[in-house]
Structures are given as structure tokens and as C-alpha cells.
PQR file of N, CA, C, O and H, with PARSE charges and radii, in Angstrom:
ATOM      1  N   UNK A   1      32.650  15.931  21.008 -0.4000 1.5000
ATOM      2  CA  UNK A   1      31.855  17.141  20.956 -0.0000 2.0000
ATOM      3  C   UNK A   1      30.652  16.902  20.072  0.5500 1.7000
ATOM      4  O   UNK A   1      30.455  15.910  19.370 -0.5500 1.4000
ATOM      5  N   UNK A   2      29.709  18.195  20.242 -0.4000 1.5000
ATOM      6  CA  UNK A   2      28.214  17.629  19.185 -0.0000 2.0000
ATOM      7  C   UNK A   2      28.041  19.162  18.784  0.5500 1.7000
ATOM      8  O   UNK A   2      28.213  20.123  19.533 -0.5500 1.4000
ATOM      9  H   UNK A   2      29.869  19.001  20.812  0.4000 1.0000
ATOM     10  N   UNK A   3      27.677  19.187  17.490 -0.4000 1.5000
ATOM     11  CA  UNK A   3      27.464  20.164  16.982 -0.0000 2.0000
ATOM     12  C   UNK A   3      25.946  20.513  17.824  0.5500 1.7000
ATOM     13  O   UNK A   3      25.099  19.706  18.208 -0.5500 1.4000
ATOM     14  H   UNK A   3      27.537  18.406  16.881  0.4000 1.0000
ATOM     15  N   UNK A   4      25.957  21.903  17.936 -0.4000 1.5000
ATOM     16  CA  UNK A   4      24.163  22.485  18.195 -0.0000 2.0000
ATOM     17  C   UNK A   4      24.351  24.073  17.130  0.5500 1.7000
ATOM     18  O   UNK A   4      25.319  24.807  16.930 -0.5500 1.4000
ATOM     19  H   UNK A   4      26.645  22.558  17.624  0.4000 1.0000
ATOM     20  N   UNK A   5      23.242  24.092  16.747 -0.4000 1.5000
ATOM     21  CA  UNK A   5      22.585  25.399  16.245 -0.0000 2.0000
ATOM     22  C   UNK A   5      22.232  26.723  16.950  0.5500 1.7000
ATOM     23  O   UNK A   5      21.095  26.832  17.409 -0.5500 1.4000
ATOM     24  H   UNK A   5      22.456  23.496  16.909  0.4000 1.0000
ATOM     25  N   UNK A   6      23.161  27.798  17.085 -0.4000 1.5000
ATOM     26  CA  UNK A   6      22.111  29.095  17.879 -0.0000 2.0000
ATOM     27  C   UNK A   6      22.298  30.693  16.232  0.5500 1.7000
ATOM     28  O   UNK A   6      22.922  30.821  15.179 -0.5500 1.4000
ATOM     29  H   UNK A   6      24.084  27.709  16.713  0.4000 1.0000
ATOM     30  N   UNK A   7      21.541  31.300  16.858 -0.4000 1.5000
ATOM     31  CA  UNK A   7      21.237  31.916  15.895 -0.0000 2.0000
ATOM     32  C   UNK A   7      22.258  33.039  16.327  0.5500 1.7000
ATOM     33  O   UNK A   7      22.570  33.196  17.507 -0.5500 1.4000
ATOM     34  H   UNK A   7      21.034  31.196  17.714  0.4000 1.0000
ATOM     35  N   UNK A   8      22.910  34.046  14.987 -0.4000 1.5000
ATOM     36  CA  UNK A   8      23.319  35.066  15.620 -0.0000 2.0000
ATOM     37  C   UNK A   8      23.427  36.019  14.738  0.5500 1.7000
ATOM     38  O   UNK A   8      23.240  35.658  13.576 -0.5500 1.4000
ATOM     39  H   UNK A   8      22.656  33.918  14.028  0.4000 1.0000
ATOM     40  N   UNK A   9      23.713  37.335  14.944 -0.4000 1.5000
ATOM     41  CA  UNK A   9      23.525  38.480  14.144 -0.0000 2.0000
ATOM     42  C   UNK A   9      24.255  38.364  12.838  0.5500 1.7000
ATOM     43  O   UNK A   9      25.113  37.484  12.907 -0.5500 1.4000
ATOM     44  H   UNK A   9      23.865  37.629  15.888  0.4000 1.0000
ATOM     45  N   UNK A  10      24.198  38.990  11.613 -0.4000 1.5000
ATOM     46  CA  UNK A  10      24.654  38.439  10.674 -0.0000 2.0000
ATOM     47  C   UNK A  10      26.282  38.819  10.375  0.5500 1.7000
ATOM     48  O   UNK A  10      27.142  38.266   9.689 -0.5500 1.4000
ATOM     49  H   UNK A  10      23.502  39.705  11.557  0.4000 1.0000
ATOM     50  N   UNK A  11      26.281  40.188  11.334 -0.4000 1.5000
ATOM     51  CA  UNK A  11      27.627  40.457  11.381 -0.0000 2.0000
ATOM     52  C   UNK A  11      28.700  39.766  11.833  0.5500 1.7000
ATOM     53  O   UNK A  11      29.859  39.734  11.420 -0.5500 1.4000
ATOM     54  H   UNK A  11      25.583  40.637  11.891  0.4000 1.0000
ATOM     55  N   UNK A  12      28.067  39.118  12.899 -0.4000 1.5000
ATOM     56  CA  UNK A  12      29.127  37.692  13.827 -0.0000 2.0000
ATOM     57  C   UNK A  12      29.139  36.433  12.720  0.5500 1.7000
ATOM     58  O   UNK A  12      30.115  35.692  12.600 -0.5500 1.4000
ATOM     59  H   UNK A  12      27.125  39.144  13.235  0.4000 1.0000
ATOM     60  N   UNK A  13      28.275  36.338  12.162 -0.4000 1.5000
ATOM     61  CA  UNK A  13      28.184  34.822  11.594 -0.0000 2.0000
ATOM     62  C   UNK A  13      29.224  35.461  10.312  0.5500 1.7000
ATOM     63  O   UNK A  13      30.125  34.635  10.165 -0.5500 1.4000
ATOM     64  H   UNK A  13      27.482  36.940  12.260  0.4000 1.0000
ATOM     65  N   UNK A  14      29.339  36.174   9.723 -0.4000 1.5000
ATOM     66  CA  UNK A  14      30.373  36.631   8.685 -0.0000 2.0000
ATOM     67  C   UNK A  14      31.939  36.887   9.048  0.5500 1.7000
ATOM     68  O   UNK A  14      32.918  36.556   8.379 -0.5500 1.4000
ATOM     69  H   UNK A  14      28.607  36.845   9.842  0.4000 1.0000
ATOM     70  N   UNK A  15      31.911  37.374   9.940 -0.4000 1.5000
ATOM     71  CA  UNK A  15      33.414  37.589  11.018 -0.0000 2.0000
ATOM     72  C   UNK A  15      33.674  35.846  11.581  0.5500 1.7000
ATOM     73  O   UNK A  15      34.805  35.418  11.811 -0.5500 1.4000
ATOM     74  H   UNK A  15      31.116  37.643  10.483  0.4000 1.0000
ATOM     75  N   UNK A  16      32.429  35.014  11.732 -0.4000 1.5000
ATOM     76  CA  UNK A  16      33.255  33.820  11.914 -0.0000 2.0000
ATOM     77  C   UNK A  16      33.769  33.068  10.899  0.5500 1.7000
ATOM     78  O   UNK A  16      34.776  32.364  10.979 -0.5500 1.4000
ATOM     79  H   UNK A  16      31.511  35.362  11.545  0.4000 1.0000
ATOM     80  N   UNK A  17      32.761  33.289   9.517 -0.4000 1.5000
ATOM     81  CA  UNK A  17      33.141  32.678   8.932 -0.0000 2.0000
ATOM     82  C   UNK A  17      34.884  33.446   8.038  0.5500 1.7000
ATOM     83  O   UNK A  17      35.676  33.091   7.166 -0.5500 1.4000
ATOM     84  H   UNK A  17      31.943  33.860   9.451  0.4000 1.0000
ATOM     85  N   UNK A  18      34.739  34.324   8.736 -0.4000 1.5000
ATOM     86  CA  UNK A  18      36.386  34.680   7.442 -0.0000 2.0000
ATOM     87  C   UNK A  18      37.474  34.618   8.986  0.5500 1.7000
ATOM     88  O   UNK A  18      38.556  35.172   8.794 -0.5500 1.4000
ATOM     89  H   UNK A  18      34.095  34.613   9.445  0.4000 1.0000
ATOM     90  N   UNK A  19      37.333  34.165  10.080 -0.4000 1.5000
ATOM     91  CA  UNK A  19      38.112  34.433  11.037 -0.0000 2.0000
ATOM     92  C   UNK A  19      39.071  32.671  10.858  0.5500 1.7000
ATOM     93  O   UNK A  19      38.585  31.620  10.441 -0.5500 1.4000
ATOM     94  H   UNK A  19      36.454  33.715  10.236  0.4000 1.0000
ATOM     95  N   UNK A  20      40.579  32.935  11.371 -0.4000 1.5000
ATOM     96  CA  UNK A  20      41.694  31.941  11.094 -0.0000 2.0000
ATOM     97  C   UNK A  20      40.929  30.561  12.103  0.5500 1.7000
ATOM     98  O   UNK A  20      40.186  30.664  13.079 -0.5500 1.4000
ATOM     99  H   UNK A  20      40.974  33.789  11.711  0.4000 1.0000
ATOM    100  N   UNK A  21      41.097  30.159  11.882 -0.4000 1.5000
ATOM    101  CA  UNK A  21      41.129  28.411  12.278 -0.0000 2.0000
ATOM    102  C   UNK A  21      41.189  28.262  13.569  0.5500 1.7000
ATOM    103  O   UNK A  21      40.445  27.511  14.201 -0.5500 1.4000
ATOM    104  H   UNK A  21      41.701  30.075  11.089  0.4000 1.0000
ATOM    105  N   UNK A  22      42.131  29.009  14.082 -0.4000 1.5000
ATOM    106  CA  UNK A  22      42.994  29.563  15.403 -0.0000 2.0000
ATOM    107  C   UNK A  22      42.080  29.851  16.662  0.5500 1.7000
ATOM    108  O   UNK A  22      41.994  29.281  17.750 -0.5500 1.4000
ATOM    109  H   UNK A  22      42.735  29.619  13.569  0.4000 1.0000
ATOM    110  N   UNK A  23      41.209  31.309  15.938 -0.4000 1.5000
ATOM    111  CA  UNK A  23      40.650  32.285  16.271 -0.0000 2.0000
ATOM    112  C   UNK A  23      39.117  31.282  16.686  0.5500 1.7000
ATOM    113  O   UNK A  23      38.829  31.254  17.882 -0.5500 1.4000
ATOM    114  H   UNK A  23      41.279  31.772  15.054  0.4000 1.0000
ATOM    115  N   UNK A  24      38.141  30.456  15.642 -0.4000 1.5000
ATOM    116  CA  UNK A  24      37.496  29.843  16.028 -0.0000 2.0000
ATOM    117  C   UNK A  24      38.053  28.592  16.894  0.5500 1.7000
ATOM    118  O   UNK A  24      37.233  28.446  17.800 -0.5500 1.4000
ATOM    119  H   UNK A  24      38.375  30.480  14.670  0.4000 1.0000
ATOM    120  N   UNK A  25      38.769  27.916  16.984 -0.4000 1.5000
ATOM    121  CA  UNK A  25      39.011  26.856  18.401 -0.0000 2.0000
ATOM    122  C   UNK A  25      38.581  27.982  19.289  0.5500 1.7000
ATOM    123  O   UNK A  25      37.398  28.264  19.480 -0.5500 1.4000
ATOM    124  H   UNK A  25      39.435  28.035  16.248  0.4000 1.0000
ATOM    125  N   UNK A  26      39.513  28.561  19.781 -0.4000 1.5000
ATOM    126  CA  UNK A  26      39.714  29.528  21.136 -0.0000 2.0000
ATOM    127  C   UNK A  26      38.490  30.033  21.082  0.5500 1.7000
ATOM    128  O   UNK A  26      38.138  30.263  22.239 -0.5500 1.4000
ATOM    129  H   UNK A  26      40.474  28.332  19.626  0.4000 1.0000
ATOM    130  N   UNK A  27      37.718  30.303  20.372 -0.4000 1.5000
ATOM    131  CA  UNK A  27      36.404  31.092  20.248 -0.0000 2.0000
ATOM    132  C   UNK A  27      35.141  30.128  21.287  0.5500 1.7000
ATOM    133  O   UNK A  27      34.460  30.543  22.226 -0.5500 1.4000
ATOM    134  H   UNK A  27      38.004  30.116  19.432  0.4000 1.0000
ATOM    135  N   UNK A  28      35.206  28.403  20.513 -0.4000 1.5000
ATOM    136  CA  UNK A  28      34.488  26.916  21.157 -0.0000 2.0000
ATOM    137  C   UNK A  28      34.697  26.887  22.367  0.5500 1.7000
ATOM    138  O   UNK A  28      33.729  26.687  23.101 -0.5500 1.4000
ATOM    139  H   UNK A  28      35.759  28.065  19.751  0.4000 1.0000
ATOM    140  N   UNK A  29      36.098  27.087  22.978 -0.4000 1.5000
ATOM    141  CA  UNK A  29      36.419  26.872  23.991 -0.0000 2.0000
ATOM    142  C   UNK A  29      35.380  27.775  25.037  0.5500 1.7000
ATOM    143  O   UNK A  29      34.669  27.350  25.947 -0.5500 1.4000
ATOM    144  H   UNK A  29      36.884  27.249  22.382  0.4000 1.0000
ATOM    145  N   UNK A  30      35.576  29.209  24.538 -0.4000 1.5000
ATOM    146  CA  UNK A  30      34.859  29.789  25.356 -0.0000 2.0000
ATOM    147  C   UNK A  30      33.573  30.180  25.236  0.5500 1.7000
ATOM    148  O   UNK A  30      32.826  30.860  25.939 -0.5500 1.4000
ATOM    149  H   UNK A  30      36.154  29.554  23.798  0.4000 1.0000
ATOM    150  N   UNK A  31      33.462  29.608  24.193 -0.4000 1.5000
ATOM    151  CA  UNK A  31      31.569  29.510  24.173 -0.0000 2.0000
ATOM    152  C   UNK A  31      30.964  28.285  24.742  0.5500 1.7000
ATOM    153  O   UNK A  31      29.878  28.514  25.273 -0.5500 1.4000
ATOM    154  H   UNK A  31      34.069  29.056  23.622  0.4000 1.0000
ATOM    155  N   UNK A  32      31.438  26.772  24.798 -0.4000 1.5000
ATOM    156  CA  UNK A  32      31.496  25.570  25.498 -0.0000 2.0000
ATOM    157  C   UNK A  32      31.804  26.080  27.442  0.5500 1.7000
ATOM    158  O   UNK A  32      31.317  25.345  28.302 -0.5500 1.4000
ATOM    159  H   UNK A  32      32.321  26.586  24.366  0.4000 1.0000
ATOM    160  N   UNK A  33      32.337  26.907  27.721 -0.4000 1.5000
ATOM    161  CA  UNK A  33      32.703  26.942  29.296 -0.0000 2.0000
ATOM    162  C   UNK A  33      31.860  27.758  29.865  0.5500 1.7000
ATOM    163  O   UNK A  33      31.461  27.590  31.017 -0.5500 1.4000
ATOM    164  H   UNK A  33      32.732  27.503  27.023  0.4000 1.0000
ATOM    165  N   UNK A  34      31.283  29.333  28.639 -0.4000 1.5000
ATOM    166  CA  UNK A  34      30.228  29.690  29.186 -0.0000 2.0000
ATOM    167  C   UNK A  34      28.688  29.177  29.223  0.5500 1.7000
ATOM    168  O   UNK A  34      27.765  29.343  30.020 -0.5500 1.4000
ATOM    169  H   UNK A  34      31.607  29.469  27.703  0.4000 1.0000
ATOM    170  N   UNK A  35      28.839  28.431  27.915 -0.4000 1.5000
ATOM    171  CA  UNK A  35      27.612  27.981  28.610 -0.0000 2.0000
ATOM    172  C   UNK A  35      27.600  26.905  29.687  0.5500 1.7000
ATOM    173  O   UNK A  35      26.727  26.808  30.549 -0.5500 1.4000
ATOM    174  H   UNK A  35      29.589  28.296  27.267  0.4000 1.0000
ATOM    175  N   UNK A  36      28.818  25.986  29.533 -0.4000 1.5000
ATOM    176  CA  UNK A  36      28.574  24.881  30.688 -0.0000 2.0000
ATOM    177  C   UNK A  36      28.347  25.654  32.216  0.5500 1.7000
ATOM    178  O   UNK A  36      27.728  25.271  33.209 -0.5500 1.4000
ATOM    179  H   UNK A  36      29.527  26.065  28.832  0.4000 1.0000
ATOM    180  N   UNK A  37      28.984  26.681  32.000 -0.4000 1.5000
ATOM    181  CA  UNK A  37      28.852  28.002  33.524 -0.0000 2.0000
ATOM    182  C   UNK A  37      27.582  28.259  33.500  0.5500 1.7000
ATOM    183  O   UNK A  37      27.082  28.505  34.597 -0.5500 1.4000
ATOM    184  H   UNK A  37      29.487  26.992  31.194  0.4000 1.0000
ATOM    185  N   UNK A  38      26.825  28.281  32.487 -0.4000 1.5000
ATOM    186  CA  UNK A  38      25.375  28.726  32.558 -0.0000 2.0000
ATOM    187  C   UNK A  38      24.424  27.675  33.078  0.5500 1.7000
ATOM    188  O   UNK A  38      23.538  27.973  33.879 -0.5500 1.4000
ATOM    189  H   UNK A  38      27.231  28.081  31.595  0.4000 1.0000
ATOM    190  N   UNK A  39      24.628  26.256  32.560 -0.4000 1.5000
ATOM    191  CA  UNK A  39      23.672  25.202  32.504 -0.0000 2.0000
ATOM    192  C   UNK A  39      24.099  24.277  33.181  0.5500 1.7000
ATOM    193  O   UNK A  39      23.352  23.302  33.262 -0.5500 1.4000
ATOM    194  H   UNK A  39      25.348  26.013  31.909  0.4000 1.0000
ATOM    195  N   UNK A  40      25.344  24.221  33.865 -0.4000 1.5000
ATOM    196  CA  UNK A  40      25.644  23.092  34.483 -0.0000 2.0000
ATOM    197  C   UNK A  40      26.222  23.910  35.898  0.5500 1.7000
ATOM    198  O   UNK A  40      27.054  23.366  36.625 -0.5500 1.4000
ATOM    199  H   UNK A  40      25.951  25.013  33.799  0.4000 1.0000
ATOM    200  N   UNK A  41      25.775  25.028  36.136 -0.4000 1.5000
ATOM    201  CA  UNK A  41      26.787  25.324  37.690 -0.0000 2.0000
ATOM    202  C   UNK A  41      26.054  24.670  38.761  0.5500 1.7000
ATOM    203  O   UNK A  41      26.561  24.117  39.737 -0.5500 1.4000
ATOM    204  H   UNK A  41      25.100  25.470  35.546  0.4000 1.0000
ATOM    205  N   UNK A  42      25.024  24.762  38.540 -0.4000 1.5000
ATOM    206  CA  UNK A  42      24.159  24.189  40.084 -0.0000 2.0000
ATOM    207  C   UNK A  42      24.811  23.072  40.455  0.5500 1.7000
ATOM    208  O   UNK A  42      25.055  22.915  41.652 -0.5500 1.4000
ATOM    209  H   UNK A  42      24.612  25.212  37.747  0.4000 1.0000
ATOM    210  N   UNK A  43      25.346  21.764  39.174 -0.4000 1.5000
ATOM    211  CA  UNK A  43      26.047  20.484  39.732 -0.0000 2.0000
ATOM    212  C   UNK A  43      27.506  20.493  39.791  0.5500 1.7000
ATOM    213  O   UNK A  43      28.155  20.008  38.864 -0.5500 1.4000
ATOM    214  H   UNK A  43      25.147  21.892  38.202  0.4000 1.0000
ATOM    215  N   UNK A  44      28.137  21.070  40.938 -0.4000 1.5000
ATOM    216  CA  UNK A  44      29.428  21.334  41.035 -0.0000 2.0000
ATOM    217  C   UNK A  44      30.467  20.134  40.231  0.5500 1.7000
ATOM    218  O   UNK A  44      31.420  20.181  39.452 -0.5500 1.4000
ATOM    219  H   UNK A  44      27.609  21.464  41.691  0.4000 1.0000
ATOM    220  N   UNK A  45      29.880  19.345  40.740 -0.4000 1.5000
ATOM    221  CA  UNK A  45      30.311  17.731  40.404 -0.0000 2.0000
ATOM    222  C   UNK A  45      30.748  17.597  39.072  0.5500 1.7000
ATOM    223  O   UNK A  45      31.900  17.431  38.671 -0.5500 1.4000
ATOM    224  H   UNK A  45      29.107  19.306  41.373  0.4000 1.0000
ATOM    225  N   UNK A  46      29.452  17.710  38.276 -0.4000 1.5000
ATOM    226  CA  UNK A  46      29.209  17.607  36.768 -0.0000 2.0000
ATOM    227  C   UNK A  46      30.349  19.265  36.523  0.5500 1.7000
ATOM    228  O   UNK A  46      31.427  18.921  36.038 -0.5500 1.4000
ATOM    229  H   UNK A  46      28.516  17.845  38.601  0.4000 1.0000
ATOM    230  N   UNK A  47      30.305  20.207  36.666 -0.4000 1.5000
ATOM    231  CA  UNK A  47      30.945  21.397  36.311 -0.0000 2.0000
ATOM    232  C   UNK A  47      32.500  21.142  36.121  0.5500 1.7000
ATOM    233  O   UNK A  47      33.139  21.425  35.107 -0.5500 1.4000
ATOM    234  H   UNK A  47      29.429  20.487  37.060  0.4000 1.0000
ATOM    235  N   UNK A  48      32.922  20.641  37.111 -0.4000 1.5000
ATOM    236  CA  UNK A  48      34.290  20.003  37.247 -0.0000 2.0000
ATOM    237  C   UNK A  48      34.834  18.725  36.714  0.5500 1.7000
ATOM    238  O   UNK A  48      35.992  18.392  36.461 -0.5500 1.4000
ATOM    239  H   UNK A  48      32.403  20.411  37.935  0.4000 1.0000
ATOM    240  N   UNK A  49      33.746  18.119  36.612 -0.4000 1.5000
ATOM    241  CA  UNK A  49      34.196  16.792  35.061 -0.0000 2.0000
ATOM    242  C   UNK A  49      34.330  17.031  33.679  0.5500 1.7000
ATOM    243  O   UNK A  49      35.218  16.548  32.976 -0.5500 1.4000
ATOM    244  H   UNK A  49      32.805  18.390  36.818  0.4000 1.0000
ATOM    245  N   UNK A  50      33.222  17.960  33.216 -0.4000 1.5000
ATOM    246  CA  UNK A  50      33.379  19.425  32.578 -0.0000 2.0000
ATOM    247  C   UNK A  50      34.066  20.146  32.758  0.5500 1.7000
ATOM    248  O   UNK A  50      33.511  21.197  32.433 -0.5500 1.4000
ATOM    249  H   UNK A  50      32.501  18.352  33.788  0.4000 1.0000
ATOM    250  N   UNK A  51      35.384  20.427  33.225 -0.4000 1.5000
ATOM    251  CA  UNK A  51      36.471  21.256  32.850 -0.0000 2.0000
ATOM    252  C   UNK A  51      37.418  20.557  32.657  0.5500 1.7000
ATOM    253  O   UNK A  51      38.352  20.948  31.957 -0.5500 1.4000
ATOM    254  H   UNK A  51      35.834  19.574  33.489  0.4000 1.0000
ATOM    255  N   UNK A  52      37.399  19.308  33.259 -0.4000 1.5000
ATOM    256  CA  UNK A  52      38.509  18.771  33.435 -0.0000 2.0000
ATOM    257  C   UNK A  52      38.510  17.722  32.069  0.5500 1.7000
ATOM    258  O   UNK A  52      39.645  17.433  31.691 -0.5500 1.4000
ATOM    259  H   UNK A  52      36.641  18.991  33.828  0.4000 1.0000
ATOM    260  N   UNK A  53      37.487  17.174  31.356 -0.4000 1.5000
ATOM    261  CA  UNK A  53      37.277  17.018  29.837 -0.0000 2.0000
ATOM    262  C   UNK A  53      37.577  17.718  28.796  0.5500 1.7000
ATOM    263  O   UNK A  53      37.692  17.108  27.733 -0.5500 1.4000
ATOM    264  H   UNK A  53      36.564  17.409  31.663  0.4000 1.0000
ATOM    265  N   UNK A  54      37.802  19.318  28.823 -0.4000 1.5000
ATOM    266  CA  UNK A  54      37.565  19.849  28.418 -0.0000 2.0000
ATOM    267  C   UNK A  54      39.144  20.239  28.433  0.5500 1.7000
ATOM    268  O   UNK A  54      39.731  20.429  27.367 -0.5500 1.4000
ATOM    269  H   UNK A  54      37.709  19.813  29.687  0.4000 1.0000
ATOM    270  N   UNK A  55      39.807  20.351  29.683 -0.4000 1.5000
ATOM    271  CA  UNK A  55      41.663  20.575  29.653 -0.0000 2.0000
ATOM    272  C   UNK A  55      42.537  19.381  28.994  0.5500 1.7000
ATOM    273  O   UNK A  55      43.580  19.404  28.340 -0.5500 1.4000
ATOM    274  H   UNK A  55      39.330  20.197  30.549  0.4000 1.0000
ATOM    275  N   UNK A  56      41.524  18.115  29.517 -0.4000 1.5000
ATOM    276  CA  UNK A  56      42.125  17.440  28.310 -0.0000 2.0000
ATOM    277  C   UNK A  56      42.304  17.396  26.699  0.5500 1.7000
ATOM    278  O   UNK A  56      43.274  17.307  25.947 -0.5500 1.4000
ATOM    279  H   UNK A  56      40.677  18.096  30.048  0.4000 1.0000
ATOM    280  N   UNK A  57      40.498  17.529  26.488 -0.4000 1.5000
ATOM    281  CA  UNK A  57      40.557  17.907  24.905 -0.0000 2.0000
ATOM    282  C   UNK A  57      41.398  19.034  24.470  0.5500 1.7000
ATOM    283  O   UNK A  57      41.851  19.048  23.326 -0.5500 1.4000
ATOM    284  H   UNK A  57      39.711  17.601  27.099  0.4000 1.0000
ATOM    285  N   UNK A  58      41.675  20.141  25.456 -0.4000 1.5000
ATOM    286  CA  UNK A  58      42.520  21.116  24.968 -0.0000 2.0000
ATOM    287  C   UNK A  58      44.174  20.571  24.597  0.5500 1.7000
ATOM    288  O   UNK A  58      45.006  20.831  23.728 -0.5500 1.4000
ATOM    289  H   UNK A  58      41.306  20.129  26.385  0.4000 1.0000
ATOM    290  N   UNK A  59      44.111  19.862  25.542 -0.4000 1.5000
ATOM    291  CA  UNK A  59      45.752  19.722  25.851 -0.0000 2.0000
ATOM    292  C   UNK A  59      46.127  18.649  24.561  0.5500 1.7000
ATOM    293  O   UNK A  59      47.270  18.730  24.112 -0.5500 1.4000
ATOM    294  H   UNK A  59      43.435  19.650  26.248  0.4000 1.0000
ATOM    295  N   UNK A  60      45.285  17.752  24.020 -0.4000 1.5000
ATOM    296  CA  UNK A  60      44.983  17.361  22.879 -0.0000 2.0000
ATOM    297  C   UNK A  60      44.880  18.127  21.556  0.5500 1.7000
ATOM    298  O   UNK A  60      44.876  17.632  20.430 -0.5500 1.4000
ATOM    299  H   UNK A  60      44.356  17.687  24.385  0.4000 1.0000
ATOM    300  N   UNK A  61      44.815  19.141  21.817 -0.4000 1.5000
ATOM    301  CA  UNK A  61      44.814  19.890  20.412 -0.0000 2.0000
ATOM    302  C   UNK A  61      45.643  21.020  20.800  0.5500 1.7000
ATOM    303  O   UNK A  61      45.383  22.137  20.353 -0.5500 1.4000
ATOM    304  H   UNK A  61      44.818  19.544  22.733  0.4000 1.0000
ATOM    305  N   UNK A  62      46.714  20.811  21.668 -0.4000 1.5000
ATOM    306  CA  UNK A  62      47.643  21.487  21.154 -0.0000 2.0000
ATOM    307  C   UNK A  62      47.603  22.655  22.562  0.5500 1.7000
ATOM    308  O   UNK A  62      48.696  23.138  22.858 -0.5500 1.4000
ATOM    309  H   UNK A  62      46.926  19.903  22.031  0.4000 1.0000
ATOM    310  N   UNK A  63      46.644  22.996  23.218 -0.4000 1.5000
ATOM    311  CA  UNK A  63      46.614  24.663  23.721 -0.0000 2.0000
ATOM    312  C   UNK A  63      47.155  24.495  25.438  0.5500 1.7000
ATOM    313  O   UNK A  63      47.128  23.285  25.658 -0.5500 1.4000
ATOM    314  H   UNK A  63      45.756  22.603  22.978  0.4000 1.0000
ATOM    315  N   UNK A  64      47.408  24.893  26.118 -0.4000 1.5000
ATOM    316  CA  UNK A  64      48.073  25.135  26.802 -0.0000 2.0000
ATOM    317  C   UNK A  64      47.084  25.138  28.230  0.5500 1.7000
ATOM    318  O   UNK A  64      45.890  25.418  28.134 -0.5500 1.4000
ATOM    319  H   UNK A  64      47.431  25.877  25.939  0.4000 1.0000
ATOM    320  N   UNK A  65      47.688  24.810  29.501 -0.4000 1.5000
ATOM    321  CA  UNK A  65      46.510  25.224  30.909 -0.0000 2.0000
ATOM    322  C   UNK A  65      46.338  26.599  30.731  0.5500 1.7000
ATOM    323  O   UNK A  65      45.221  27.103  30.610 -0.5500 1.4000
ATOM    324  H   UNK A  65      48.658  24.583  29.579  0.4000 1.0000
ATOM    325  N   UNK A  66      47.759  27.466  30.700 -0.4000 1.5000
ATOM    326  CA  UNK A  66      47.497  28.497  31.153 -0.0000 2.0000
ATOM    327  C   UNK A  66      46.140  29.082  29.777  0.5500 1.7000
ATOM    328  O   UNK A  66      45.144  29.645  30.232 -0.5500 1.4000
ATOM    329  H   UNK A  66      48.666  27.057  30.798  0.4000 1.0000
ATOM    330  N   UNK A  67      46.210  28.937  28.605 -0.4000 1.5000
ATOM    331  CA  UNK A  67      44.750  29.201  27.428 -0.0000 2.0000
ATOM    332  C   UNK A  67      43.865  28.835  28.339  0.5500 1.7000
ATOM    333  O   UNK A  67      43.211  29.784  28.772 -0.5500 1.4000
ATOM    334  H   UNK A  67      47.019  28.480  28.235  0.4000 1.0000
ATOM    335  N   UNK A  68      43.513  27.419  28.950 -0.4000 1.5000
ATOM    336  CA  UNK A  68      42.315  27.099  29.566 -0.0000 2.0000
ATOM    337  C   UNK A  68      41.747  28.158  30.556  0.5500 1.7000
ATOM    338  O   UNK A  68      40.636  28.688  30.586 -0.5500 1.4000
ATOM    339  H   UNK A  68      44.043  26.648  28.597  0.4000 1.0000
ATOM    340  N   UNK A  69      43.353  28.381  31.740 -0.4000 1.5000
ATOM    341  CA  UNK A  69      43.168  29.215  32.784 -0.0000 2.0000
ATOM    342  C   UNK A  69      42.086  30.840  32.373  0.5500 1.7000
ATOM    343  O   UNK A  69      41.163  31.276  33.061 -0.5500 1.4000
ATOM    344  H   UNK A  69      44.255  27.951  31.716  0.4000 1.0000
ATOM    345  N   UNK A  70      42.663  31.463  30.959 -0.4000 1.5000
ATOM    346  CA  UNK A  70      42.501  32.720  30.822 -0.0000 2.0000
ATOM    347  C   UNK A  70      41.092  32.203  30.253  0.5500 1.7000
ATOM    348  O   UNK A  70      40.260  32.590  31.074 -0.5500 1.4000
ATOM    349  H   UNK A  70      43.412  31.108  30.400  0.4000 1.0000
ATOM    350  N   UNK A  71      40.478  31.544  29.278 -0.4000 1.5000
ATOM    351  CA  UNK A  71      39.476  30.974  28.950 -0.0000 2.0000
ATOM    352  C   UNK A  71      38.407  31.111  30.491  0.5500 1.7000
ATOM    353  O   UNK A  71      37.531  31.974  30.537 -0.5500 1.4000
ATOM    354  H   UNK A  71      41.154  31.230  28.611  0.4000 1.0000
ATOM    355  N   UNK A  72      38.604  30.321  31.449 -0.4000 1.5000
ATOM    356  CA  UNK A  72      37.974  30.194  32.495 -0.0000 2.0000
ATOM    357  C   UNK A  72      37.419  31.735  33.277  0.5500 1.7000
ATOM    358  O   UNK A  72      36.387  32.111  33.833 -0.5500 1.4000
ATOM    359  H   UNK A  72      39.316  29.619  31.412  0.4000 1.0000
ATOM    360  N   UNK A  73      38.547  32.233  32.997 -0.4000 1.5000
ATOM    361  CA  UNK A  73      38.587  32.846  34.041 -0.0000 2.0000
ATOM    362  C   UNK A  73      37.903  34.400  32.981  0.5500 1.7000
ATOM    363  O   UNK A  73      37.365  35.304  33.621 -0.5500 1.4000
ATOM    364  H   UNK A  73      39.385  31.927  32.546  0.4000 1.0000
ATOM    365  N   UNK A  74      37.969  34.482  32.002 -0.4000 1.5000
ATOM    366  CA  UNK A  74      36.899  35.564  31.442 -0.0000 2.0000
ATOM    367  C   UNK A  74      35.783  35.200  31.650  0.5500 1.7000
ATOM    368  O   UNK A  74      34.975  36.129  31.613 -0.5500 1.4000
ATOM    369  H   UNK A  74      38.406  33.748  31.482  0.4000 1.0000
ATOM    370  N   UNK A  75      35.241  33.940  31.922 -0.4000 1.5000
ATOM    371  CA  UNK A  75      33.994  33.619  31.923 -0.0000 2.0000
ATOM    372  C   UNK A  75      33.637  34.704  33.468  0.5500 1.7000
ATOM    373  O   UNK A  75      32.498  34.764  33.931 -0.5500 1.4000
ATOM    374  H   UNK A  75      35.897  33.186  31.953  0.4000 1.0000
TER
END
């Protein structure tokens, strides 16, 4: 993964910073899928190597398909 910078209201950036450990993973996950939904849908190809990287890294740290599934699927 690579860290990037976005800006956000000061109320979110305070709620992330006192939120459990837990709460931010699951948080990456679905900020990483929406944007890859945003910037990568046109290349189906690339979208789906991108998820499927991404069920691994999960499944690597512990979280489950069905987390990925509900992750996905709020997007």
C-alpha cells in the first residue's frame, strides 16, 4: 500500500484519530474500493486485479470474504 494525502473536515480527521485500530482498517478498505470504483472502473481488467489484491491483503490481516463482500457491495 502507499500512503496519499486528502484533506478533510476537522470533525472527521478528530473522530479518526480517537477511533479503535479496528474501526480505521475497515474504514481503508472502503475508502481504497471506493476510490478504485471511481478511478479504475473504465478498466474492468485492472478493477478485478484490484479486488482480488485487495481480498488477499484482507485475508492477510485477518478479515473475512464475507467483510470484503459487505465492503464491496456499500460501495
Amino acid at each position: 500500500m502507499e500512503t496519499i494525502v486528502i484533506e478533510v473536515d476537522d470533525r472527521v480527521a478528530e473522530a479518526w484519530r480517537n477511533a479503535p485500530e479496528a474501526a480505521r482498517e475497515a474504514i481503508r478498505y472502503k475508502i481504497n474500493v471506493s476510490l478504485a470504483h471511481e478511478l479504475i472502473k473504465d478498466s474492468t481488467l485492472d478493477y478485478i486485479s484490484f479486488l482480488q489484491s485487495l481480498r488477499s491483503e484482507m485475508s492477510s490481516a485477518g478479515l473475512t470474504q464475507e467483510e470484503l463482500d459487505n465492503i464491496i457491495r456499500d460501495e
